[in-house]
C-alpha positions as CSV (number, residue, x, y, z in Angstrom):
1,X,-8.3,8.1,-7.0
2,X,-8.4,5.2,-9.1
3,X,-7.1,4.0,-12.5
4,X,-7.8,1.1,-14.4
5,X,-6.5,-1.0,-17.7
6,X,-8.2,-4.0,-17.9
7,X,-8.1,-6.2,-15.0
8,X,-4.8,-3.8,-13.8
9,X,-5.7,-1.2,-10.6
10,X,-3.9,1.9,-9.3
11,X,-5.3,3.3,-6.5
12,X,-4.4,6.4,-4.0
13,X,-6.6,6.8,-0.7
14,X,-5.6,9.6,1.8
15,X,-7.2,8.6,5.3
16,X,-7.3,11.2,7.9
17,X,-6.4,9.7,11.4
18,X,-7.3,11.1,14.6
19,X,-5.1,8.3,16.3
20,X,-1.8,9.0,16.6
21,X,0.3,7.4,13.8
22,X,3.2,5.2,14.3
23,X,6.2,6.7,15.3
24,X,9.9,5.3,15.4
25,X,10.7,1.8,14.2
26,X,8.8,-0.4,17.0
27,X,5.3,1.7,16.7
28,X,6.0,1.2,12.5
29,X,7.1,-2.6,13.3
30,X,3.5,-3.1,15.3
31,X,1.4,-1.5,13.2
32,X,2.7,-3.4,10.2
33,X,2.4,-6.4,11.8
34,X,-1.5,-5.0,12.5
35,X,-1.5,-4.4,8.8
36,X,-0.8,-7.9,7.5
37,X,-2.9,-9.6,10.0
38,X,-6.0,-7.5,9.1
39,X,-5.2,-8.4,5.7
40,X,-5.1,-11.6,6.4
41,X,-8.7,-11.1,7.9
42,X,-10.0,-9.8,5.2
43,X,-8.7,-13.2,2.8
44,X,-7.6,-15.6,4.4
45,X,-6.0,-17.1,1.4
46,X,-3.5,-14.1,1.2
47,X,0.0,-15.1,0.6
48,X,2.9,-12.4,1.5
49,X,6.0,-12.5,-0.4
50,X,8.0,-11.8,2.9
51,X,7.5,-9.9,6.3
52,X,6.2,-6.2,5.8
53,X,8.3,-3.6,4.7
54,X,9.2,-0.5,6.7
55,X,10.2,2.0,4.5
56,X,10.4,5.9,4.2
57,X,9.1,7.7,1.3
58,X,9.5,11.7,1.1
59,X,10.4,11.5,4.9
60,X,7.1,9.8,5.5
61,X,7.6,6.4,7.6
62,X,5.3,3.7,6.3
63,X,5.0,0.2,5.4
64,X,4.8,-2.0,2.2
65,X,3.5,-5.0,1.5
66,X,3.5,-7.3,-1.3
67,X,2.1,-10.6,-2.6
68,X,-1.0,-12.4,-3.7
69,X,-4.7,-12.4,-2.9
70,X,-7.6,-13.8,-4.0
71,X,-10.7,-11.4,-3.7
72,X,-12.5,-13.2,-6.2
73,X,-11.6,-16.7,-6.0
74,X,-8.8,-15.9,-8.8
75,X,-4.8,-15.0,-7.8
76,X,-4.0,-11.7,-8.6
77,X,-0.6,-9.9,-7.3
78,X,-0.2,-6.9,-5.6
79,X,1.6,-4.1,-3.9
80,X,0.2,-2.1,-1.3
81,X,2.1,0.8,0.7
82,X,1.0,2.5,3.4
83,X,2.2,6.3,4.6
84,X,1.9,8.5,7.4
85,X,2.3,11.6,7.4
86,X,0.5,15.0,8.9
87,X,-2.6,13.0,10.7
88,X,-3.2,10.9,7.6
89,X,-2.9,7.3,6.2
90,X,-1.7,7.5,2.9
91,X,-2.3,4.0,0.8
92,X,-1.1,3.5,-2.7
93,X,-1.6,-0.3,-4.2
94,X,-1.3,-1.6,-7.6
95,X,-2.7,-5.0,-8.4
96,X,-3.2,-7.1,-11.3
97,X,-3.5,-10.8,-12.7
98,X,0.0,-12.4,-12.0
99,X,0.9,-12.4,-15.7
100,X,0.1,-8.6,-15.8
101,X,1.4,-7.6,-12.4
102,X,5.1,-7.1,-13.4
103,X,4.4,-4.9,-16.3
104,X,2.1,-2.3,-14.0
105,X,4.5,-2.1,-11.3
106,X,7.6,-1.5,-13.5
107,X,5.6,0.7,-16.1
108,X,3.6,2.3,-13.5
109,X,4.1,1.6,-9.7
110,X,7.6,2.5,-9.2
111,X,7.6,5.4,-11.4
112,X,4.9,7.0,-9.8
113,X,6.6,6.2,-6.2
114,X,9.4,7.9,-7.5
115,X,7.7,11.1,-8.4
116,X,5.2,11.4,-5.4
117,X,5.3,14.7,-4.0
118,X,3.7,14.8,-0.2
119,X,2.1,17.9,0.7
120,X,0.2,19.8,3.0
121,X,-3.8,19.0,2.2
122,X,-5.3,22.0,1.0
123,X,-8.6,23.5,3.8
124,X,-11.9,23.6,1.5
């Protein structure tokens, strides 16, 4: 799922694993580290604010990561956290321009991390 204003992106990607997921802090602690470098692959002109984040949302370990990147040849900021939970990769990231970013993750981000339910995915 994707939503858009303007330049400003919300997106939500459920990836099933067949790996197992990272378990316990130094599994979490590798697989961030995994994280940012294959970020870093991807633009090499990414900047992180810090180290990743290991954090638990709705008893779900994952990581967060936040900063700027430049897809386009143009900054824009973003927030990007990553779940596991019940064989999946969960992946929620805002981004925007940097004069933008601060009003989608207050307005929009954080709220919606603070209502997000995690459930069991429904067999079609």
């Amino acid at each position: 799922m994707t939503l858009m204003s303007g330049r400003a992106n919300l997106a939500i990607w459920r990836y099933p694993r067949v790996e197992p997921l990272p378990h316990g802090r130094a599994a979490l602690r590798q697989a961030a580290t995994a994280l940012a470098a294959a970020a870093r692959v991807r633009d090499p002109k990414l900047r992180l604010d810090g180290p990743p984040h290991l954090v638990t949302v709705q008893r779900a370990p994952g990581i967060e990561l936040r900063g700027t990147e430049r897809p386009d040849g143009r900054d824009r900021r973003f927030h990007s956290l990553h779940l596991f939970e019940r064989r999946a990769e969960i992946v929620i990231d805002a981004y925007a321009e940097p004069s933008q970013f601060a009003t989608l993750e207050r307005g929009v981000f954080v709220p919606l991390l603070r209502s997000l339910r995690l459930f069991k995915p429904r067999r079609h």
